[in-house]
C-alpha positions in Angstrom: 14.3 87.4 264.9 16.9 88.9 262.9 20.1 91.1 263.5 19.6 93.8 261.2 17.7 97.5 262.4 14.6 98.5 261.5 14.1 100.6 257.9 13.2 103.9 258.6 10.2 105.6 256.1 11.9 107.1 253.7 11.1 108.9 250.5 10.7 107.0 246.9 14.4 105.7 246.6 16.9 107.9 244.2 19.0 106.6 241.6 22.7 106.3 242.6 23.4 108.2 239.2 20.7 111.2 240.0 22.1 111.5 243.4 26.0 111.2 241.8 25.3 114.0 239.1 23.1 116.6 241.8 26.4 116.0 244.7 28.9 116.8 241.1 26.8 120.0 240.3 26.3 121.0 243.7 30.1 121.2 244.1 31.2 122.5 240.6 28.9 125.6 241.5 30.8 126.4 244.5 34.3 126.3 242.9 35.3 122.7 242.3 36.9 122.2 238.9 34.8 119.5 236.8 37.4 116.4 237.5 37.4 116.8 241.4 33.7 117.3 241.7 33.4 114.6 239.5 35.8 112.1 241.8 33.7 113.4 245.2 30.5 113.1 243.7 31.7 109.5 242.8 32.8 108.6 246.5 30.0 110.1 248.4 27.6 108.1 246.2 29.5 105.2 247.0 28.9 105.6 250.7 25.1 105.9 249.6 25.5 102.8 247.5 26.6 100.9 250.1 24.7 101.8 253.0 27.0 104.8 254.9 24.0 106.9 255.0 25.2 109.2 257.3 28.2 109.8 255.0 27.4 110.5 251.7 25.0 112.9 250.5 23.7 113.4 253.6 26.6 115.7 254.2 26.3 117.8 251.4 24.8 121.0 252.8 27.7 120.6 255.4 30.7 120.3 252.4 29.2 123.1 251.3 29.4 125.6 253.9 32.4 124.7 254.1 33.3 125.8 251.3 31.7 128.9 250.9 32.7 129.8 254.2 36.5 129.4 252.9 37.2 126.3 255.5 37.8 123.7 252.5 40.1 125.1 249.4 38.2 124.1 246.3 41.2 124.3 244.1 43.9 122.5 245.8 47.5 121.3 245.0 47.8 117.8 246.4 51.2 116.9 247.0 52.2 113.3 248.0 55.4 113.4 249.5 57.4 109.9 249.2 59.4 109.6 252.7 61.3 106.2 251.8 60.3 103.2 249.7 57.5 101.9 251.6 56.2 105.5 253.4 54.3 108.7 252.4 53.1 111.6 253.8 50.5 113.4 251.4 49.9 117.4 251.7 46.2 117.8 251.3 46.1 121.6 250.8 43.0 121.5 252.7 41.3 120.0 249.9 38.1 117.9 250.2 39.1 114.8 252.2 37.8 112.4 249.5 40.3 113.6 247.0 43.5 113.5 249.6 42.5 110.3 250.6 42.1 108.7 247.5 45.1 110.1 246.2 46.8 108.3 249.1 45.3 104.9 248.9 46.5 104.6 245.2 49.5 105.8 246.3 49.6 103.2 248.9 48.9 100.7 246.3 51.2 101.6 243.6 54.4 101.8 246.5 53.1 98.3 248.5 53.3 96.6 244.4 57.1 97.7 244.9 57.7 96.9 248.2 55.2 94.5 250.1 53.6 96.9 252.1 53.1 100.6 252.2 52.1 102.7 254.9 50.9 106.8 253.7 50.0 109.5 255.8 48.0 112.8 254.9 47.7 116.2 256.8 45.9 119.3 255.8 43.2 117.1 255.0 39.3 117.3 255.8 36.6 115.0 256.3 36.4 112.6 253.9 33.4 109.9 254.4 33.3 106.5 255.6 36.6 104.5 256.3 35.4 101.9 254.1 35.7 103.5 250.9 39.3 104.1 251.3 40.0 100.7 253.0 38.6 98.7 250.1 40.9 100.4 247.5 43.7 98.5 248.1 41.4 95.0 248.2 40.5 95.8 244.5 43.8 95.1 243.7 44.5 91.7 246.0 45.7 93.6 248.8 44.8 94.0 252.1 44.1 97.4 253.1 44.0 99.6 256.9 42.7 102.9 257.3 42.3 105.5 260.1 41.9 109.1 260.9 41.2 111.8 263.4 37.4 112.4 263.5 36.7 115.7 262.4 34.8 116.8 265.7 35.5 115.8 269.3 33.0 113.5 271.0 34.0 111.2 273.1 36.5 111.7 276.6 39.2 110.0 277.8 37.7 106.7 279.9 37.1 108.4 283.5 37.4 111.7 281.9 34.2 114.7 281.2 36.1 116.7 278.7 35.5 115.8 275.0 39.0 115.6 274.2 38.6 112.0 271.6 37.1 111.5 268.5 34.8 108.5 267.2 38.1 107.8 265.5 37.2 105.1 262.9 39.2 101.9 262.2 38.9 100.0 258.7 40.2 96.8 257.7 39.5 95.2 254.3 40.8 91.4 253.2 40.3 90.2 249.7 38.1 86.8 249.7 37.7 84.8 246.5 33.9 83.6 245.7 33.2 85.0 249.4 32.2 88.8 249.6 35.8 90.7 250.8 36.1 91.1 254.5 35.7 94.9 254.9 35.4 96.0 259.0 34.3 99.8 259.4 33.5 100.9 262.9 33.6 103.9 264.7 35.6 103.9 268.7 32.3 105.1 269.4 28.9 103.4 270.0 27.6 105.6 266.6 29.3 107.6 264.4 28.3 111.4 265.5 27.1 111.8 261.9 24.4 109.2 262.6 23.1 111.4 265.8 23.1 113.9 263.5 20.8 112.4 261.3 18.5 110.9 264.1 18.0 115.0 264.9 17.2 115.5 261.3 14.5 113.0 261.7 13.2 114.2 265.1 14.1 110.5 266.1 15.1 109.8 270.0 18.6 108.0 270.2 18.9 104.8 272.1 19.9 104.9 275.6 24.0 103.3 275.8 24.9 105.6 272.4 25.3 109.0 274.7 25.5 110.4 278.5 25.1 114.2 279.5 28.7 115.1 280.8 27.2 117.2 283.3 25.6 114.2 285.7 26.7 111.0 283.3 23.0 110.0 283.1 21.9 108.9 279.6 20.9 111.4 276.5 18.4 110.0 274.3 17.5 114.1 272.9 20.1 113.9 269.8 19.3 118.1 269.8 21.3 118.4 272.6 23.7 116.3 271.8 26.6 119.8 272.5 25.6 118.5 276.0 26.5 114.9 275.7 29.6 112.6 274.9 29.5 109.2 272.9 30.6 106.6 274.8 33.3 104.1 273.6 32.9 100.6 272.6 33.8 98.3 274.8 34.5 101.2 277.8 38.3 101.7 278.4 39.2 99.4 275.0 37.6 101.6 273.0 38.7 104.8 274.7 42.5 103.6 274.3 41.8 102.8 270.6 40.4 106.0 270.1 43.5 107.5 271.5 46.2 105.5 269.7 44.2 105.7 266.4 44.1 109.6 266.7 48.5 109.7 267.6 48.8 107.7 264.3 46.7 109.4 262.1 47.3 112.9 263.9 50.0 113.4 266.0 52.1 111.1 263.1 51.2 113.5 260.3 51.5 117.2 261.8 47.5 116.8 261.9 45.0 117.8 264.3 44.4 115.9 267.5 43.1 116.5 270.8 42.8 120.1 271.8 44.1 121.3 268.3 40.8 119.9 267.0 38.6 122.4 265.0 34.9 121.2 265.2 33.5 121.0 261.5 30.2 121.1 262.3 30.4 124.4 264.7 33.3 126.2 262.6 32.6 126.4 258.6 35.8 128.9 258.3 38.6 127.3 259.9 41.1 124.9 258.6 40.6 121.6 260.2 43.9 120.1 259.3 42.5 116.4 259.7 44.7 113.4 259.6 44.2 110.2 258.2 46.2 107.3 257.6 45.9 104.2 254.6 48.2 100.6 254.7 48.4 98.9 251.5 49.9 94.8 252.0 50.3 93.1 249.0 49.1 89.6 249.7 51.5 88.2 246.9 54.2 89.0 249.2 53.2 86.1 251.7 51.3 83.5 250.1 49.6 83.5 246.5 46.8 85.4 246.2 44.5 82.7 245.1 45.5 80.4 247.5 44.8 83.5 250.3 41.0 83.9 248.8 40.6 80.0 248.8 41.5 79.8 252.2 39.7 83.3 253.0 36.5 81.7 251.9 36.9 78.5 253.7 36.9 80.3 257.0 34.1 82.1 256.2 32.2 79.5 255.0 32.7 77.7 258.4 31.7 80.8 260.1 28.2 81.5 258.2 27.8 77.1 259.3 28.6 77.5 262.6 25.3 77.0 265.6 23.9 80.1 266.4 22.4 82.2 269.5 18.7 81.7 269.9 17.1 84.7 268.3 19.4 84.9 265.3 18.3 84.6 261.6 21.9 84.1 260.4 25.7 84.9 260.9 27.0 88.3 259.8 30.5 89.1 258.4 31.6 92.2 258.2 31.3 93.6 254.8 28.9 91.2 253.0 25.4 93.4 253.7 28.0 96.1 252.2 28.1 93.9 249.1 24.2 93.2 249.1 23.3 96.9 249.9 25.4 97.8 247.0 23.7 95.5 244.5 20.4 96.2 245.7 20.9 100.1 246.0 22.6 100.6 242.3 19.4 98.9 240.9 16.7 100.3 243.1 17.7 103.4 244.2 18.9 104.9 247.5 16.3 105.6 250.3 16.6 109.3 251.3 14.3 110.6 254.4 11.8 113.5 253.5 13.5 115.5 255.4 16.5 115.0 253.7 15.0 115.5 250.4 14.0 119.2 251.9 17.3 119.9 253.1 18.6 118.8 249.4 15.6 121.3 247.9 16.4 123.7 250.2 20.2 123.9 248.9 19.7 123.8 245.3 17.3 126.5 245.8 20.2 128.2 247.7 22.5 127.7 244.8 20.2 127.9 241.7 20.8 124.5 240.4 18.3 122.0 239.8 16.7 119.6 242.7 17.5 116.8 243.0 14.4 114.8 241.9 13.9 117.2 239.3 
């Protein structure tokens, strides 16, 4: 039996480049200059690429609003803000996430090559797709990377607690290997991203029982259509409701960002400014061993790992971030798999905005 979920039916997959060129136009059309469409267009096919389906351009329509509503500025003036030699704190201008957060991870990268390690902050920021993409930033240049941020909606309570007061907070970690895919760990605090509930209603699809819980009696919602009546529950029950929380002081509180309370909903509110925080850790590897010797050992480990016995029932031993790898390779030369009723929503925007489909 193996590990890995069962493929939806989908659509006849899309090229990567087809669904990269329909995000860019999309976004130039609703006031993005040609370079920063460009750059998003680049990052949310990336999360396609790689298998973040409910991050990339599944969440189009949504960016849009957004921006037509006058919630996201389309023309921003990202600051970054150097605090000391090894900290940041970048002014997004409540641009689109993807560009404030990958102005911060370079940033991160170039101040950890002075210093050893660099820690940068961002406020007046927006949703910005799935921690991985900034995470593995620095790894591209032998450096290990961290990344966090306040989710931009509220799903989750405090452990004991009814009132949706936490996020799904995410937590990425990427380590540079050598022959070995690179380490990269993405998970949400919650059991599920919210965006994948969202796309489980798209589908008409019922949710597994364990992902939510109606807040009014605690029993289990399976209906993602009413999940505004629900909360996601935490991994690992109070762990993951403390993680949530300390994640959400250092990405929010830290930053003059949103958290708790002061949390605008993005998918109920398409005018407001969200003010999302985020958070990215650059260490340069260099600065405690060399960097070949780190992958050699890297891959050693992991090589143990994938040999060691397994539980009956398992087809082999996953590491976080190698099916990231192989999605990525198998995605940029077949295509991604988009649902139909993706594809509609996707039809139905262009239509909206008097730019071509995207299968045109």
């Amino acid at each position: 039996m193996s590990s890995l979920a069962a493929v939806t039916p989908t659509s006849a997959p899309v090229a990567g480049a087809a669904i990269q060129a329909f995000i860019k136009n999309a976004l130039q059309t609703v006031g993005l200059p040609e370079a920063d469409a460009g750059k998003v267009a680049e990052l949310m096919t990336l999360a396609d690429l790689t298998g973040a389906d409910a991050h990339g351009i599944f969440r189009l329509p949504q960016y849009v609003r957004r921006i037509q509503s006058g919630g996201i500025n389309p023309t921003p003036a990202i600051k970054v803000n150097r605090t000391a030699p090894a900290t940041a704190l970048v002014d997004g201008d409540n641009a689109m996430g993807h560009l404030v957060m990958a102005r911060a991870a370079e940033a991160a990268v170039e101040m950890a090559r002075e210093t050893g390690v660099a820690w940068v902050g961002a406020h007046q920021s927006n949703h910005a797709g799935p921690a991985a993409l900034y995470a593995s930033i620095p790894v591209e240049h032998g450096m290990i990377g961290l990344y966090s941020a306040v989710a931009s909606a509220n799903h989750m309570a405090i452990w004991g607690g009814v009132e949706a007061l936490l996020g799904t907070n995410p937590l990425a970690v990427g380590i540079p290997a050598g022959d070995e895919p690179p380490v990269l760990l993405d998970i949400a605090t919650t059991m599920v991203s919210y965006g994948t509930i969202k796309n489980y209603a798209l589908q008409g699809k019922s949710i597994p029982e364990g992902w939510m819980i109606n807040r009014a009696d605690g029993l289990p919602l399976t209906d993602p259509k009413r999940s505004n009546e629900g909360l996601l529950l935490p991994i690992g029950g109070y762990k993951g409701s403390g993680l949530a929380l300390i994640l959400g002081l250092l990405a929010g509180t830290l930053n003059g960002a949103a958290f708790g309370k002061d949390v605008v909903d993005f998918n109920a509110d398409a005018t407001a400014e969200t003010n999302t925080g985020q958070f990215i850790v650059a260490i340069d590897v260099a600065r405690f061993t060399p960097l070949d010797v780190f992958k050699a050992e890297v891959d050693r480990h992991l090589k143990d790992l994938h040999a060691s016995k397994r539980l009956p029932g398992f087809d082999r031993i996953r590491i976080p971030g190698e099916d990231r790898k192989a999605r990525l390779s198998n995605r940029s030369r077949d295509g991604v798999p988009l649902s139909p009723e993706l594809i509609k929503k996707l039809d139905d925007l262009a239509s909206r905005l008097g730019i071509p489909p995207l299968q045109a």
